[in-house]
C-alpha positions as CSV (number, residue, x, y, z in Angstrom):
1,X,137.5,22.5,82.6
2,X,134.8,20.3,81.4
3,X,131.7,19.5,83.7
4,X,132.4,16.0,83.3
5,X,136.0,15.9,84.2
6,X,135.4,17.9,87.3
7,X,132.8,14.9,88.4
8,X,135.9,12.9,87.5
9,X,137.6,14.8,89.6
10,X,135.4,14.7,92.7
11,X,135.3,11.1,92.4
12,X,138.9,10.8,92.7
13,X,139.2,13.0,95.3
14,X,136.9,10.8,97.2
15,X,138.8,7.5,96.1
16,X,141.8,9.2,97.7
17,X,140.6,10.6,100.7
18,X,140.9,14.1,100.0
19,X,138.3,15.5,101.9
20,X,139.4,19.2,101.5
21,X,139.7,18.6,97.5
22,X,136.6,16.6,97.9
23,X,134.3,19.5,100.0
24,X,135.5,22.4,98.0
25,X,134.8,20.9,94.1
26,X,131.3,19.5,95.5
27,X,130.7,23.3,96.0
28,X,131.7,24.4,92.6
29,X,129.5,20.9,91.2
30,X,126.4,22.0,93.8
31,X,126.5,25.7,91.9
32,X,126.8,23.9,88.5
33,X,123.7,21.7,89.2
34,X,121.6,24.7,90.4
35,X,122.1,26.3,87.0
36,X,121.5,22.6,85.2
37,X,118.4,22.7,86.8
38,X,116.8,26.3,87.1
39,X,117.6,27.1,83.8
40,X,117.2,23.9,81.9
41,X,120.1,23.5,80.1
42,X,123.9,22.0,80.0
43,X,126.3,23.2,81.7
44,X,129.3,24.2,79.5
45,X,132.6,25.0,80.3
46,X,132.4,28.4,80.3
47,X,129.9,27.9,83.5
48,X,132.3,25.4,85.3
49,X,134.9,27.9,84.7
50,X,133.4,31.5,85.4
51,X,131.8,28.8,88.4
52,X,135.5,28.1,89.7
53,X,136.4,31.9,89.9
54,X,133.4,33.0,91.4
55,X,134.2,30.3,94.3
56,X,137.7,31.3,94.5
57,X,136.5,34.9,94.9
58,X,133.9,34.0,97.4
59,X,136.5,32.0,99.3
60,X,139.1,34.0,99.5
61,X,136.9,36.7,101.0
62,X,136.0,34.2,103.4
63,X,139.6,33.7,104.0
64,X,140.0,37.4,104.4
65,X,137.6,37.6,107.1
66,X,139.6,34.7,108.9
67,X,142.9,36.7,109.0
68,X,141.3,39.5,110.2
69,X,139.3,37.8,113.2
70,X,142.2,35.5,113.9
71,X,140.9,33.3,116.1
72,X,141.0,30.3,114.0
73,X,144.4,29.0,112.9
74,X,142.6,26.0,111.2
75,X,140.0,26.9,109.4
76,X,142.4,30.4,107.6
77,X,144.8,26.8,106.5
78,X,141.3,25.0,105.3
79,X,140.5,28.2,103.3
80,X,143.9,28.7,102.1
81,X,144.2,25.3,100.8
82,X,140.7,25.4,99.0
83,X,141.7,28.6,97.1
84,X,145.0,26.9,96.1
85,X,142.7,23.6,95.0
86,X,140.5,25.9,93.2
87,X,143.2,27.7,91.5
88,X,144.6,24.7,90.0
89,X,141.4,24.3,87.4
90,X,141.5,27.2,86.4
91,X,142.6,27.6,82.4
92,X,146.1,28.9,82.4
93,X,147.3,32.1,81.0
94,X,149.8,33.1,78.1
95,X,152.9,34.3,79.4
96,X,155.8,35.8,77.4
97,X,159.5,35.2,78.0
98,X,159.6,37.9,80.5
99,X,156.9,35.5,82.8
100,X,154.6,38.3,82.7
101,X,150.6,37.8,81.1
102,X,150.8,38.8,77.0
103,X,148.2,39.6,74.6
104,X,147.5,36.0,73.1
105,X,147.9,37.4,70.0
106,X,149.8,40.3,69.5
107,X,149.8,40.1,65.8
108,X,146.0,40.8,65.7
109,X,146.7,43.6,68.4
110,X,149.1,45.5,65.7
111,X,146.7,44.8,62.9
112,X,144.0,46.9,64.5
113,X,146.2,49.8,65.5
114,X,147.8,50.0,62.1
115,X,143.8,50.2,60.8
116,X,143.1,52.5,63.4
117,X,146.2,55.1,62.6
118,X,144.8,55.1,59.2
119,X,140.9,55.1,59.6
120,X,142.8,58.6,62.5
121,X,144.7,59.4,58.8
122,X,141.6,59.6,56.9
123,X,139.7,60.9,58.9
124,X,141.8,64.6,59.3
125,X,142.0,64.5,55.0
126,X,138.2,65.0,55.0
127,X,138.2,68.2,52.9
128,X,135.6,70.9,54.9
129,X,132.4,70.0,52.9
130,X,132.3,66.8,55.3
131,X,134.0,64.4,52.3
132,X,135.9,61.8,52.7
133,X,139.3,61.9,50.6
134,X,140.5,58.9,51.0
135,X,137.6,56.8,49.6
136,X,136.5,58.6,46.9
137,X,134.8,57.0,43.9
């Protein structure tokens, strides 16, 4: 997610009254302009999103702490609702067929280990004097 699409978002969140939408993205932009400013620089959207999953971490740990205790039915639904929120803007994942998380590219993942198995291949051909056989000039 882009930084300017999530101030896009906030303001539409606000337009519609959607004060738990609203609260919890003004967190993740509040943490976004602390880093504009201390460090002098743009945010990108690798910030916004390594910015969304350390507030989802932080929140559901929060959320944790409110199952536990128990004493407040409201606030573990507030919580719950924000990590939902939060999850939303997240960049999606590659599934397979199966619905389970792939490799986004398994083609480059068999590549390697084919040029693995033969770097492992040349390696044991090395004659005892240290040489390598299979590049020799």
């Amino acid at each position: 997610m882009e930084y300017q699409q999530l101030q896009d978002e906030i303001k539409a969140a606000m337009k519609a009254h959607d004060n738990h939408r609203r609260d919890i993205l003004r967190q993740v932009h509040t943490e976004l302009k602390a880093i504009e400013v201390n460090e002098r620089r743009e945010v990108t959207e690798a910030d916004v999103d390594a910015m969304l999953k350390r507030t989802i971490k932080q929140t559901k740990e929060t959320l944790d702490g409110s199952i536990k205790a128990g004493n407040n039915q409201e606030r573990t639904d507030t919580l719950t609702e924000q990590v939902a929120i939060l999850e939303e803007y997240l960049p999606r994942q590659v599934e397979g067929d199966d619905g389970f998380r792939t490799s986004p590219a398994p083609e480059i993942k068999s590549s390697l280990l084919k040029h693995a198995s033969a770097r492992e291949a040349c390696f044991r051909s090395e004659d005892r004097s240290g040489q390598d056989l299979c590049h020799k000039k």
